[in-house]
C-alpha positions as MATLAB code, in Angstrom:
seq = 'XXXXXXXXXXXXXXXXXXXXXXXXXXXXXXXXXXXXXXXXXXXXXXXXXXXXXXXXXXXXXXXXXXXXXXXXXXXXXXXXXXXXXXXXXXX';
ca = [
       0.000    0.000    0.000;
       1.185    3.574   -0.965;
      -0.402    6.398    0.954;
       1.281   10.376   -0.030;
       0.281   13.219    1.803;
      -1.191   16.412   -0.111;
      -1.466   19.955    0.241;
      -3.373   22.688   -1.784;
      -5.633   25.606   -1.543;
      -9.152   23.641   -1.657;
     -10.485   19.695   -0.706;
     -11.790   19.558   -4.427;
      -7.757   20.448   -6.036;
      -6.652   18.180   -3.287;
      -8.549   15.532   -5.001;
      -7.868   16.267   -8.458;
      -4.088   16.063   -7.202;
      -4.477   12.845   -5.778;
      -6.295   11.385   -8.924;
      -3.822   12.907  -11.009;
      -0.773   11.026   -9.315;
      -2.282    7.755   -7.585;
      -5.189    7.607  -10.357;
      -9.229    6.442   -9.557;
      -8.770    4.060   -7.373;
      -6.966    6.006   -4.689;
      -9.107    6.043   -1.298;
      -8.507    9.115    0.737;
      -8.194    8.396    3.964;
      -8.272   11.859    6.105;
      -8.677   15.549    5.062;
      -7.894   18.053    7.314;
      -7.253   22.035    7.224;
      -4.031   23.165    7.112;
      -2.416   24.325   10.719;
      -2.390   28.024    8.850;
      -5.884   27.798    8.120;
      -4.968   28.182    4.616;
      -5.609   25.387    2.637;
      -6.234   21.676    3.500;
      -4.329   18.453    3.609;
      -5.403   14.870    2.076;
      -3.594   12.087    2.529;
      -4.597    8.920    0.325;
      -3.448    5.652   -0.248;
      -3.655    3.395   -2.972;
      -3.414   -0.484   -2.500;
      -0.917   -2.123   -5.606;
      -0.505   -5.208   -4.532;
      -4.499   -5.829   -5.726;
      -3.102   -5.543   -9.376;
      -5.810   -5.642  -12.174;
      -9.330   -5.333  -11.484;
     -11.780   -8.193  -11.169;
     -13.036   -9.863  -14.252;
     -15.737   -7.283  -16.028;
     -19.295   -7.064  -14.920;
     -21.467   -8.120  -17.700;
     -23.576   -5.293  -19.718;
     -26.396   -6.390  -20.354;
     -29.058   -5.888  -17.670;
     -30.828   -8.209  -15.903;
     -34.408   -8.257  -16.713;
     -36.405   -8.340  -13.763;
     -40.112   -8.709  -13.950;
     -42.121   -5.902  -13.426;
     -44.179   -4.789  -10.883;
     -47.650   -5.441  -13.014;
     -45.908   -9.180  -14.237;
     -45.310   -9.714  -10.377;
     -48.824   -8.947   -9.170;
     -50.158  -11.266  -11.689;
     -48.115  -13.987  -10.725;
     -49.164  -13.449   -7.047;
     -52.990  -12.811   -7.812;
     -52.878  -16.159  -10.198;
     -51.272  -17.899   -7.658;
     -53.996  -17.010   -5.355;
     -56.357  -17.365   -7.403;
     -55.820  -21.619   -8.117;
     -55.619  -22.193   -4.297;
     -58.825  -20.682   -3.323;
     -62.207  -21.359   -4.079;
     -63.487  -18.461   -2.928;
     -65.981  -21.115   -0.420;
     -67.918  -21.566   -3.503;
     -68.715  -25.025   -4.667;
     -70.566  -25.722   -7.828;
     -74.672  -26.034   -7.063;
     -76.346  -28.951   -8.556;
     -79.477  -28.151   -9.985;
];
């Protein structure tokens, strides 16, 4: 793990620092105001023994069913197991 101290003006240049030298996948880890009051400090680390990222997250969505497609599937369910206390008349 690699973890550099920053200083600049503003948090938001801090960060574009730390992206700029330790790249996205930097965490920071504190950010505090300078002991001037001028400025702030950010220190960040970045973890190198992880080496490439994981394998890819497929694109393509998962469909889920709707909320209408669920409902149906609940109400039909429903539906076959009761009877509703109704049996057929004989006439």
């Amino acid at each position: 793990m690699r973890i550099r101290t920053f200083t600049a003006n503003a948090a938001r240049e801090a960060i574009e620092l730390v992206r700029a030298e330790l790249g996205p996948q930097a965490i920071i880890i504190a950010l505090d105001e300078a002991a001037n009051g001028r400025g702030v400090i950010v220190r960040a680390a970045i973890d190198e023994t992880l080496g490439s990222p994981g394998p890819a997250v497929s694109e393509t969505p998962v469909q889920s069913p709707s909320l209408e497609q669920r409902l149906e599937r609940l109400l039909l369910a429903r539906l076959r197991g009761w009877s509703g206390g109704l049996t057929p008349q004989r006439t």
